[in-house]
C-alpha positions as CSV (number, residue, x, y, z in Angstrom):
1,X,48.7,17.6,-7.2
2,X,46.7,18.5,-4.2
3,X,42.7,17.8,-4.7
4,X,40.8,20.6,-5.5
5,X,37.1,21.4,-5.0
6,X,35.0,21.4,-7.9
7,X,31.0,21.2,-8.3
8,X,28.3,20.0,-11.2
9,X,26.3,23.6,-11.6
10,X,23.7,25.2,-13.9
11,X,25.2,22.1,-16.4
12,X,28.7,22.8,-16.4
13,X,31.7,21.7,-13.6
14,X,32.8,24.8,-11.9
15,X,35.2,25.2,-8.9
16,X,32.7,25.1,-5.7
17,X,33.4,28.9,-4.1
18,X,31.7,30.0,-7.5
19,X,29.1,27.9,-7.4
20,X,26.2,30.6,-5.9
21,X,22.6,31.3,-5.8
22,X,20.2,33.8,-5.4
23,X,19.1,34.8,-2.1
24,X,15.7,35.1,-4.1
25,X,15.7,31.5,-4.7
26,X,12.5,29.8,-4.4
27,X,13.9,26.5,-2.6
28,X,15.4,28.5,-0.6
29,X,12.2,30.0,0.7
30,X,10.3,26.7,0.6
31,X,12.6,24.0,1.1
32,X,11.3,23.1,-2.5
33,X,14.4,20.6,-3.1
34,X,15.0,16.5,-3.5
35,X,18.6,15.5,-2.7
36,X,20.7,12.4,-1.9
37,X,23.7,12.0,0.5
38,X,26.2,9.6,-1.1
39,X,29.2,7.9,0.3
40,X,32.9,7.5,-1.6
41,X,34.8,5.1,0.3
42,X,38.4,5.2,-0.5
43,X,40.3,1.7,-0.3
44,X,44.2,3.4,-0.1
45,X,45.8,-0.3,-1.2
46,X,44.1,-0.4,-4.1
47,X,44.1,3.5,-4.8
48,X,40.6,3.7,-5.8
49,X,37.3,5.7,-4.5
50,X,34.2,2.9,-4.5
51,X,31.0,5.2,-5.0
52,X,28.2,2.2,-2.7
53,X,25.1,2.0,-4.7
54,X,25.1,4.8,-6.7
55,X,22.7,4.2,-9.2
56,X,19.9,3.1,-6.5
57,X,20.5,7.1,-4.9
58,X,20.0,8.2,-8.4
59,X,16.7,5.9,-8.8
60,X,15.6,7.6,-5.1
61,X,16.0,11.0,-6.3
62,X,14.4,10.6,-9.2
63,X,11.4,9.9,-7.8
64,X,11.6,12.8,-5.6
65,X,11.8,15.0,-8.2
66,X,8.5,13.4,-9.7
67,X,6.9,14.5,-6.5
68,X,8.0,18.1,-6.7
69,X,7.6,18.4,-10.5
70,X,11.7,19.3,-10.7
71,X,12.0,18.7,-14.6
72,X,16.0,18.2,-14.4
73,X,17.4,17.2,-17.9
74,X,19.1,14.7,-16.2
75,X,18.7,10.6,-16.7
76,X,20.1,8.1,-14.0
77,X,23.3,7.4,-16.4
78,X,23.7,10.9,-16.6
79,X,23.7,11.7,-13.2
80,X,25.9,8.7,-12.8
81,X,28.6,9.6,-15.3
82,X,28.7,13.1,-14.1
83,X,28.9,12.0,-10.7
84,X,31.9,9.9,-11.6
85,X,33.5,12.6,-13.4
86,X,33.4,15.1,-10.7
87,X,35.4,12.9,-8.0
88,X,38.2,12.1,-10.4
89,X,38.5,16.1,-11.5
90,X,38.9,16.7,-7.5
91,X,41.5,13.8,-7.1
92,X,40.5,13.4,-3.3
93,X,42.2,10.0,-1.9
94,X,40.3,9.8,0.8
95,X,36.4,9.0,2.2
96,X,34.1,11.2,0.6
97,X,30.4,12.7,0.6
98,X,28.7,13.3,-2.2
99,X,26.0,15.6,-2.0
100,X,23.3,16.2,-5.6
101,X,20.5,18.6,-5.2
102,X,17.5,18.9,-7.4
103,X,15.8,22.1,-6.8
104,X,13.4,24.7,-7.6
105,X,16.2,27.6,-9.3
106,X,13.2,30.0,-9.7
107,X,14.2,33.3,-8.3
108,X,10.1,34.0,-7.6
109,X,10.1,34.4,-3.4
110,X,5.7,34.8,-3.2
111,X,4.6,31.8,-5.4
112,X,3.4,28.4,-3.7
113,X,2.7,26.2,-6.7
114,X,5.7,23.9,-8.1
115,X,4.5,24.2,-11.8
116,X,5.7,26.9,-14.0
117,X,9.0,27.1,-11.6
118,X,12.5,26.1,-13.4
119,X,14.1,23.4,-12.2
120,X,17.9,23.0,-11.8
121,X,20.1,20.4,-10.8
122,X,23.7,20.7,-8.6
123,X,26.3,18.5,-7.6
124,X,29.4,18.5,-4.7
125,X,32.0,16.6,-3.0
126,X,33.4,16.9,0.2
127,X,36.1,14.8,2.4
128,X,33.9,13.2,4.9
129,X,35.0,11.1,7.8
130,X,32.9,9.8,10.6
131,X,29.4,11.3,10.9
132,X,28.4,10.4,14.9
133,X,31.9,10.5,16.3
134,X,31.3,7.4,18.1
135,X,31.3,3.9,17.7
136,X,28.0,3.4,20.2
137,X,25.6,5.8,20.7
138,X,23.3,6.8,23.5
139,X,20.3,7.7,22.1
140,X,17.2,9.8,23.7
141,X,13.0,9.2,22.2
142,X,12.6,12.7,21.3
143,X,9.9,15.0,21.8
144,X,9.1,15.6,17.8
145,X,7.4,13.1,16.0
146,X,7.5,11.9,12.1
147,X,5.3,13.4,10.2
148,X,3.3,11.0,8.0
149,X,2.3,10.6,4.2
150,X,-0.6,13.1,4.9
151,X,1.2,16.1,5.8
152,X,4.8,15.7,4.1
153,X,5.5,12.2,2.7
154,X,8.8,11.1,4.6
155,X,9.3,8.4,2.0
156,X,11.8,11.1,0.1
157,X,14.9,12.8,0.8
158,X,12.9,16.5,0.3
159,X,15.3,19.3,1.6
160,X,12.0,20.6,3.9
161,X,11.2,17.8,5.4
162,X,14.5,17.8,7.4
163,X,13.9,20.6,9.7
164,X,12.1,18.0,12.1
165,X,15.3,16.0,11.8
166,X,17.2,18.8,12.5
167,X,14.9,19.9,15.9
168,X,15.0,16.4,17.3
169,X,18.8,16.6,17.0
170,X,19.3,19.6,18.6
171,X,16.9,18.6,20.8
172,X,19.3,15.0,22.3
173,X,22.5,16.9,21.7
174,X,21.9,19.8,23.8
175,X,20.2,17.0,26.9
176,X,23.2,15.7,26.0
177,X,22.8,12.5,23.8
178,X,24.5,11.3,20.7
179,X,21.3,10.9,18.6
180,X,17.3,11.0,18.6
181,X,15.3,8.0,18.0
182,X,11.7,9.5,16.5
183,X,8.7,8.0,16.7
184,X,5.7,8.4,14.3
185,X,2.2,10.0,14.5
186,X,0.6,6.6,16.7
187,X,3.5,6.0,18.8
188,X,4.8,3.7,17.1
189,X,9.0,3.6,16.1
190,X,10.0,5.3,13.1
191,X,13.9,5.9,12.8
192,X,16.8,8.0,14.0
193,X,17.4,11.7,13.4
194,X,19.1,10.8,9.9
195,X,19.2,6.7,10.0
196,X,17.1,4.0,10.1
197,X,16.6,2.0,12.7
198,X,17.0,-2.0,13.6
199,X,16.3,-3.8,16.8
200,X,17.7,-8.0,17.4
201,X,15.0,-9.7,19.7
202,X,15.2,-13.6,20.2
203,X,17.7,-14.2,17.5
204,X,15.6,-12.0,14.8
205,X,16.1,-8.7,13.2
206,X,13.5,-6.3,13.0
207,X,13.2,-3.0,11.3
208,X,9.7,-0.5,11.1
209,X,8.1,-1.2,8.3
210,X,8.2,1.8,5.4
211,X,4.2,2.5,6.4
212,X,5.9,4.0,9.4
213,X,7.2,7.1,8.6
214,X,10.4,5.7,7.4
215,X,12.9,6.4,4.4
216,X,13.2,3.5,2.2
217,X,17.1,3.9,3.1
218,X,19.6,2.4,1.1
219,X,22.0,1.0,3.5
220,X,18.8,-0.2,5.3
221,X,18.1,-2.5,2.4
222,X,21.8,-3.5,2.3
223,X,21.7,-4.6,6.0
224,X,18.3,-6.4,5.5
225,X,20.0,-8.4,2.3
226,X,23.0,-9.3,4.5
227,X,21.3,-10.5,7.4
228,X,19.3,-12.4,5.5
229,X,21.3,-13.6,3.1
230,X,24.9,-13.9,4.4
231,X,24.1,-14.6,8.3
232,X,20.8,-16.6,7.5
233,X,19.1,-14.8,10.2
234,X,15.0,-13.8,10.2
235,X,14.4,-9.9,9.5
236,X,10.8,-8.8,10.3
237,X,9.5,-5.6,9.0
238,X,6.7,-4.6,11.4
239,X,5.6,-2.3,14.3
240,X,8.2,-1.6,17.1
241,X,6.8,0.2,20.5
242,X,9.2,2.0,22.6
243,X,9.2,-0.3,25.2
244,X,10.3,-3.2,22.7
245,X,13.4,-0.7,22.3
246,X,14.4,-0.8,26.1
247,X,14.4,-4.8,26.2
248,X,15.8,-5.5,22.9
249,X,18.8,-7.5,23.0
250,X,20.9,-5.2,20.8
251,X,19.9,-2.2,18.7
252,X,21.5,0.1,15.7
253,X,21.1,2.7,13.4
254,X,21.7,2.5,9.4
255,X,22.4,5.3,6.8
256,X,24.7,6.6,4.3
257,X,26.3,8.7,6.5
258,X,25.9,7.1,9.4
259,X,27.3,3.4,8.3
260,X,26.3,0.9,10.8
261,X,26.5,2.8,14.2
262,X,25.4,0.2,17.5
263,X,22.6,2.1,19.5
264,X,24.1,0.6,23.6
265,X,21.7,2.8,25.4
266,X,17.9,4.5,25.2
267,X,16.5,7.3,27.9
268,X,19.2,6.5,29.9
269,X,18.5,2.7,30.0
270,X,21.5,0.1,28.8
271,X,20.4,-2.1,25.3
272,X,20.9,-5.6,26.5
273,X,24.1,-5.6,28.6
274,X,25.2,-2.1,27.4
275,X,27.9,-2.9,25.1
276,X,28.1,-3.5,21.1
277,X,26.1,-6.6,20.3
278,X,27.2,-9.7,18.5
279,X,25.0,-9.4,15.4
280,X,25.5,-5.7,15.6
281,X,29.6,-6.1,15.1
282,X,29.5,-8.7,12.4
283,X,27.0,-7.2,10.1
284,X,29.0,-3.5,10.6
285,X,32.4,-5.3,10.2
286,X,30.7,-7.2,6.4
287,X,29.8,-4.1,5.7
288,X,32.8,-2.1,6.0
289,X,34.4,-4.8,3.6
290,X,31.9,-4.4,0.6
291,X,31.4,-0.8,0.6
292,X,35.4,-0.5,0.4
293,X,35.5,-2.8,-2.4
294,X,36.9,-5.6,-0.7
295,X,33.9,-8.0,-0.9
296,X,34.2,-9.7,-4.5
297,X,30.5,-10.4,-4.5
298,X,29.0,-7.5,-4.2
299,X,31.3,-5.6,-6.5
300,X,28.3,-4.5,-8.3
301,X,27.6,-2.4,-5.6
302,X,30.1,-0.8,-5.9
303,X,31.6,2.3,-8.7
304,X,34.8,2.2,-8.8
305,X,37.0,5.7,-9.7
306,X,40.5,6.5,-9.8
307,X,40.8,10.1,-8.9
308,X,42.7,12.3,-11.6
309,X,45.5,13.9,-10.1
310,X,47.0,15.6,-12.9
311,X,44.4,17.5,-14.4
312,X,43.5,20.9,-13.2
Protein backbone atom coordinates (compact mmCIF):
# COMPACT_ATOMS: atom_id res chain seq x y z
CA UNK A 1 0.00 0.00 0.00
CA UNK A 2 1.05 3.60 -0.59
CA UNK A 3 2.31 5.35 2.82
CA UNK A 4 0.07 7.41 4.47
CA UNK A 5 0.39 10.35 6.88
CA UNK A 6 -0.39 9.88 10.28
CA UNK A 7 0.49 11.95 13.60
CA UNK A 8 0.92 11.18 17.70
CA UNK A 9 -1.90 13.91 18.98
CA UNK A 10 -3.74 14.78 22.18
CA UNK A 11 -2.53 10.85 23.10
CA UNK A 12 -3.91 9.01 20.32
CA UNK A 13 -2.41 8.50 16.40
CA UNK A 14 -4.62 10.37 14.06
CA UNK A 15 -4.19 10.89 10.35
CA UNK A 16 -2.12 14.38 10.11
CA UNK A 17 -4.85 16.78 8.06
CA UNK A 18 -6.97 16.23 11.47
CA UNK A 19 -4.40 16.90 13.61
CA UNK A 20 -5.41 20.93 14.48
CA UNK A 21 -5.19 23.50 17.02
CA UNK A 22 -6.63 26.41 18.24
CA UNK A 23 -5.77 29.66 16.86
CA UNK A 24 -6.11 30.63 20.62
CA UNK A 25 -3.26 28.50 21.50
CA UNK A 26 -0.93 29.82 23.96
CA UNK A 27 2.39 28.58 22.19
CA UNK A 28 1.16 29.82 19.43
CA UNK A 29 1.16 33.34 20.92
CA UNK A 30 4.43 32.85 22.77
CA UNK A 31 6.49 30.44 21.06
CA UNK A 32 5.97 28.55 24.45
CA UNK A 33 7.12 25.08 22.80
CA UNK A 34 10.38 22.51 23.22
CA UNK A 35 10.81 20.29 20.02
CA UNK A 36 13.39 18.03 18.36
CA UNK A 37 14.04 17.47 14.60
CA UNK A 38 14.90 13.81 14.06
CA UNK A 39 16.26 12.05 11.10
CA UNK A 40 14.89 8.37 9.50
CA UNK A 41 17.37 7.22 7.21
CA UNK A 42 16.15 4.55 5.03
CA UNK A 43 18.79 1.87 3.84
CA UNK A 44 16.49 0.39 0.63
CA UNK A 45 18.88 -3.02 0.54
CA UNK A 46 18.08 -3.87 3.71
CA UNK A 47 14.35 -2.45 3.67
CA UNK A 48 14.56 -0.81 6.98
CA UNK A 49 14.13 2.97 8.29
CA UNK A 50 17.33 3.52 11.07
CA UNK A 51 15.86 6.25 13.44
CA UNK A 52 20.07 8.04 14.51
CA UNK A 53 20.11 8.57 18.16
CA UNK A 54 16.84 8.65 19.01
CA UNK A 55 16.77 8.30 22.55
CA UNK A 56 19.55 11.15 23.09
CA UNK A 57 16.67 13.75 21.09
CA UNK A 58 14.25 12.36 23.60
CA UNK A 59 16.88 13.01 26.64
CA UNK A 60 17.31 16.82 24.89
CA UNK A 61 13.71 17.44 24.89
CA UNK A 62 13.19 16.45 28.08
CA UNK A 63 15.10 18.82 29.47
CA UNK A 64 13.46 21.49 27.52
CA UNK A 65 10.42 20.81 28.75
CA UNK A 66 11.84 21.16 32.45
CA UNK A 67 12.68 24.61 31.46
CA UNK A 68 9.28 25.57 30.34
CA UNK A 69 7.36 23.58 32.99
CA UNK A 70 5.60 21.38 29.94
CA UNK A 71 4.33 18.41 32.29
CA UNK A 72 3.91 15.92 29.20
CA UNK A 73 2.89 12.34 30.54
CA UNK A 74 5.42 11.16 28.45
CA UNK A 75 8.84 9.14 29.64
CA UNK A 76 11.87 8.76 27.12
CA UNK A 77 10.74 4.93 26.36
CA UNK A 78 7.44 6.25 25.73
CA UNK A 79 8.27 8.83 23.45
CA UNK A 80 10.62 6.24 21.89
CA UNK A 81 8.02 3.49 21.37
CA UNK A 82 5.50 5.81 20.09
CA UNK A 83 7.91 7.30 17.85
CA UNK A 84 8.62 3.88 16.48
CA UNK A 85 5.12 3.05 16.07
CA UNK A 86 4.16 6.00 14.07
CA UNK A 87 6.83 5.48 11.13
CA UNK A 88 5.78 1.78 10.65
CA UNK A 89 1.79 2.87 10.64
CA UNK A 90 2.93 5.42 7.69
CA UNK A 91 5.00 2.66 5.85
CA UNK A 92 7.33 5.46 4.23
CA UNK A 93 10.42 3.68 2.43
CA UNK A 94 12.31 6.45 2.13
CA UNK A 95 14.49 9.32 4.29
CA UNK A 96 12.37 10.76 6.78
CA UNK A 97 11.99 13.74 9.35
CA UNK A 98 10.61 13.34 12.33
CA UNK A 99 9.31 16.29 14.03
CA UNK A 100 7.86 15.94 18.30
CA UNK A 101 6.57 19.07 19.89
CA UNK A 102 6.00 19.70 23.46
CA UNK A 103 3.91 22.59 23.97
CA UNK A 104 1.83 24.82 25.97
CA UNK A 105 -2.04 23.46 24.65
CA UNK A 106 -3.58 26.22 26.82
CA UNK A 107 -6.11 28.05 24.75
CA UNK A 108 -5.41 31.35 27.25
CA UNK A 109 -3.97 34.21 24.56
CA UNK A 110 -3.20 37.21 27.66
CA UNK A 111 -1.24 35.07 30.30
CA UNK A 112 2.67 35.21 30.50
CA UNK A 113 3.38 32.70 33.28
CA UNK A 114 4.07 28.90 32.23
CA UNK A 115 2.52 27.46 35.46
CA UNK A 116 -1.06 26.62 35.63
CA UNK A 117 -0.99 26.23 31.62
CA UNK A 118 -1.65 22.47 30.24
CA UNK A 119 0.84 20.90 28.54
CA UNK A 120 0.46 18.63 25.50
CA UNK A 121 2.64 16.71 23.54
CA UNK A 122 2.48 16.01 19.29
CA UNK A 123 4.22 13.98 16.97
CA UNK A 124 4.84 13.85 12.83
CA UNK A 125 6.62 12.44 9.98
CA UNK A 126 7.46 13.70 6.86
CA UNK A 127 9.65 12.44 3.67
CA UNK A 128 12.62 14.56 3.95
CA UNK A 129 15.49 14.71 1.48
CA UNK A 130 18.34 17.07 1.38
CA UNK A 131 17.94 20.10 3.67
CA UNK A 132 20.71 22.81 1.93
CA UNK A 133 20.45 21.65 -1.61
CA UNK A 134 24.08 21.63 -1.94
CA UNK A 135 26.88 19.68 -1.26
CA UNK A 136 29.22 23.00 -0.29
CA UNK A 137 27.92 25.99 0.92
CA UNK A 138 28.85 29.61 0.71
CA UNK A 139 28.12 31.08 3.79
CA UNK A 140 27.68 34.89 4.81
CA UNK A 141 28.50 36.31 9.02
CA UNK A 142 25.17 37.64 9.50
CA UNK A 143 24.06 40.74 10.90
CA UNK A 144 21.93 38.99 13.96
CA UNK A 145 23.70 37.79 16.78
CA UNK A 146 22.96 34.64 19.34
CA UNK A 147 21.33 35.54 22.03
CA UNK A 148 22.93 34.17 25.26
CA UNK A 149 21.87 32.22 28.55
CA UNK A 150 20.67 35.73 29.98
CA UNK A 151 18.02 36.62 27.57
CA UNK A 152 16.80 33.13 26.04
CA UNK A 153 19.09 30.11 26.89
CA UNK A 154 20.12 28.81 23.31
CA UNK A 155 21.19 25.55 24.89
CA UNK A 156 17.40 24.14 23.89
CA UNK A 157 15.55 23.50 20.92
CA UNK A 158 12.59 26.19 22.33
CA UNK A 159 10.12 26.86 19.32
CA UNK A 160 10.86 30.93 20.10
CA UNK A 161 14.14 31.03 20.10
CA UNK A 162 14.18 30.30 16.34
CA UNK A 163 12.92 33.39 14.96
CA UNK A 164 16.62 34.74 15.14
CA UNK A 165 17.58 31.66 13.13
CA UNK A 166 14.97 32.24 10.87
CA UNK A 167 16.05 36.33 10.34
CA UNK A 168 19.66 35.48 9.73
CA UNK A 169 18.50 33.00 7.03
CA UNK A 170 16.49 35.16 5.28
CA UNK A 171 18.87 37.55 5.84
CA UNK A 172 22.03 35.26 3.52
CA UNK A 173 19.39 33.81 1.22
CA UNK A 174 18.02 36.92 0.00
CA UNK A 175 22.13 38.57 -0.36
CA UNK A 176 22.18 35.53 -1.95
CA UNK A 177 24.14 32.87 0.24
CA UNK A 178 23.41 29.31 1.08
CA UNK A 179 23.54 29.75 4.86
CA UNK A 180 24.36 32.28 7.86
CA UNK A 181 27.21 31.67 10.12
CA UNK A 182 26.08 33.69 13.64
CA UNK A 183 28.15 34.90 15.96
CA UNK A 184 27.40 35.43 19.77
CA UNK A 185 26.97 38.52 22.03
CA UNK A 186 31.20 39.23 22.30
CA UNK A 187 31.96 38.47 18.81
CA UNK A 188 32.94 35.50 19.14
CA UNK A 189 31.64 32.21 16.65
CA UNK A 190 28.63 30.53 17.67
CA UNK A 191 26.99 28.27 14.82
CA UNK A 192 25.05 28.28 11.65
CA UNK A 193 21.45 29.25 11.09
CA UNK A 194 20.35 25.65 12.16
CA UNK A 195 23.89 23.68 12.50
CA UNK A 196 26.73 23.71 14.41
CA UNK A 197 29.81 24.71 13.35
CA UNK A 198 33.56 23.04 12.98
CA UNK A 199 36.69 24.68 11.67
CA UNK A 200 40.23 22.15 10.74
CA UNK A 201 43.35 24.46 11.52
CA UNK A 202 46.90 22.74 11.47
CA UNK A 203 45.67 19.21 11.43
CA UNK A 204 43.06 19.81 14.52
CA UNK A 205 39.40 20.16 14.75
CA UNK A 206 37.77 22.78 16.52
CA UNK A 207 34.23 23.52 17.48
CA UNK A 208 32.82 26.69 19.88
CA UNK A 209 32.52 25.57 23.00
CA UNK A 210 28.61 25.15 24.41
CA UNK A 211 29.45 28.58 26.66
CA UNK A 212 29.09 30.16 23.30
CA UNK A 213 25.67 30.33 22.38
CA UNK A 214 25.67 26.93 21.01
CA UNK A 215 23.14 23.88 20.97
CA UNK A 216 24.60 20.95 22.49
CA UNK A 217 23.82 19.29 18.92
CA UNK A 218 23.61 15.75 18.53
CA UNK A 219 25.33 15.18 15.31
CA UNK A 220 27.89 17.60 16.70
CA UNK A 221 28.80 15.18 19.40
CA UNK A 222 28.77 12.28 16.78
CA UNK A 223 31.34 14.12 14.64
CA UNK A 224 33.46 15.05 17.78
CA UNK A 225 33.39 11.04 18.77
CA UNK A 226 34.49 10.18 15.21
CA UNK A 227 37.14 12.47 14.75
CA UNK A 228 38.46 11.55 17.81
CA UNK A 229 37.90 8.25 17.95
CA UNK A 230 38.02 6.71 14.40
CA UNK A 231 40.46 9.39 12.62
CA UNK A 232 42.66 9.90 15.88
CA UNK A 233 42.64 13.46 15.15
CA UNK A 234 42.72 16.54 18.16
CA UNK A 235 39.19 18.23 18.58
CA UNK A 236 39.40 21.58 20.62
CA UNK A 237 36.37 23.09 22.04
CA UNK A 238 37.26 26.79 22.50
CA UNK A 239 36.78 30.38 21.15
CA UNK A 240 36.79 30.83 17.30
CA UNK A 241 37.03 34.71 15.96
CA UNK A 242 35.86 35.37 12.55
CA UNK A 243 38.99 35.91 11.20
CA UNK A 244 40.15 32.26 12.34
CA UNK A 245 37.10 31.32 9.98
CA UNK A 246 38.61 33.02 6.74
CA UNK A 247 42.10 31.25 7.18
CA UNK A 248 41.00 27.93 8.30
CA UNK A 249 42.04 25.18 6.20
CA UNK A 250 38.60 23.63 5.80
CA UNK A 251 35.30 24.39 7.56
CA UNK A 252 31.57 22.65 7.96
CA UNK A 253 28.44 22.65 9.37
CA UNK A 254 26.68 19.72 11.52
CA UNK A 255 22.95 18.99 12.32
CA UNK A 256 20.22 16.66 12.04
CA UNK A 257 18.94 18.07 9.12
CA UNK A 258 21.77 19.34 7.83
CA UNK A 259 24.13 16.02 7.99
CA UNK A 260 27.64 17.02 7.40
CA UNK A 261 27.47 19.89 4.87
CA UNK A 262 31.39 21.40 3.85
CA UNK A 263 31.26 25.33 4.44
CA UNK A 264 34.03 26.27 0.86
CA UNK A 265 33.48 29.89 1.24
CA UNK A 266 32.81 32.85 3.99
CA UNK A 267 31.89 36.77 3.02
CA UNK A 268 32.81 36.02 -0.23
CA UNK A 269 36.36 34.62 0.67
CA UNK A 270 37.41 30.83 -0.47
CA UNK A 271 37.97 28.19 2.87
CA UNK A 272 41.47 26.98 2.19
CA UNK A 273 41.66 26.36 -1.57
CA UNK A 274 37.78 26.60 -2.04
CA UNK A 275 36.84 23.12 -2.50
CA UNK A 276 35.59 20.18 0.00
CA UNK A 277 38.40 19.43 2.34
CA UNK A 278 40.03 16.15 3.12
CA UNK A 279 38.88 15.75 6.67
CA UNK A 280 35.62 17.30 5.76
CA UNK A 281 34.82 14.26 2.99
CA UNK A 282 35.92 11.40 5.20
CA UNK A 283 34.22 12.24 8.37
CA UNK A 284 30.75 13.08 6.11
CA UNK A 285 31.38 9.89 3.99
CA UNK A 286 31.65 7.63 7.89
CA UNK A 287 28.92 9.27 8.61
CA UNK A 288 26.61 8.58 5.94
CA UNK A 289 27.59 4.81 6.64
CA UNK A 290 26.42 4.64 10.35
CA UNK A 291 23.42 6.63 10.34
CA UNK A 292 22.15 4.24 7.44
CA UNK A 293 22.88 1.31 9.43
CA UNK A 294 25.72 0.15 7.63
CA UNK A 295 28.42 0.75 10.31
CA UNK A 296 28.23 -2.51 12.61
CA UNK A 297 29.76 -0.61 15.49
CA UNK A 298 27.70 1.92 16.04
CA UNK A 299 24.43 -0.03 15.59
CA UNK A 300 23.49 1.23 18.84
CA UNK A 301 22.93 4.38 17.40
CA UNK A 302 20.83 3.39 15.48
CA UNK A 303 16.64 2.22 15.73
CA UNK A 304 15.88 0.12 13.40
CA UNK A 305 11.92 -0.10 11.90
CA UNK A 306 10.40 -1.96 9.23
CA UNK A 307 7.66 0.16 7.92
CA UNK A 308 4.10 -1.62 8.03
CA UNK A 309 2.68 -1.58 4.68
CA UNK A 310 -0.32 -3.51 5.22
CA UNK A 311 -2.03 -1.92 7.90
CA UNK A 312 -4.23 1.02 7.35
Amino acid sequence: MSPKAYAFFKGEFVPLEEAKVSITTHALHYGTGSFEGIRGNWNAEKETLYIFRLREHYQRLSQGCRLLMLDIPYSVDDLCRITVELIERCGYTEDVYIRPLAYKSAEKVANLKLHELESDFCLMTMPFGDYLDTDALRCCTSTWRRPDDRSIPPGFKLTGIYINSILAKTEAVLAGFDEAILLNQEGNVAEGAGENLFAVMDGKVYTPPLGDSVLPGITRNTIMHLAKEEMELEVVEGHISRTDLYTADECFLTGTAAHLTPVVELDNRKIGDGKIGPISEALREMYFEIVVGNNPKYLHWCTPVVPNLVTT
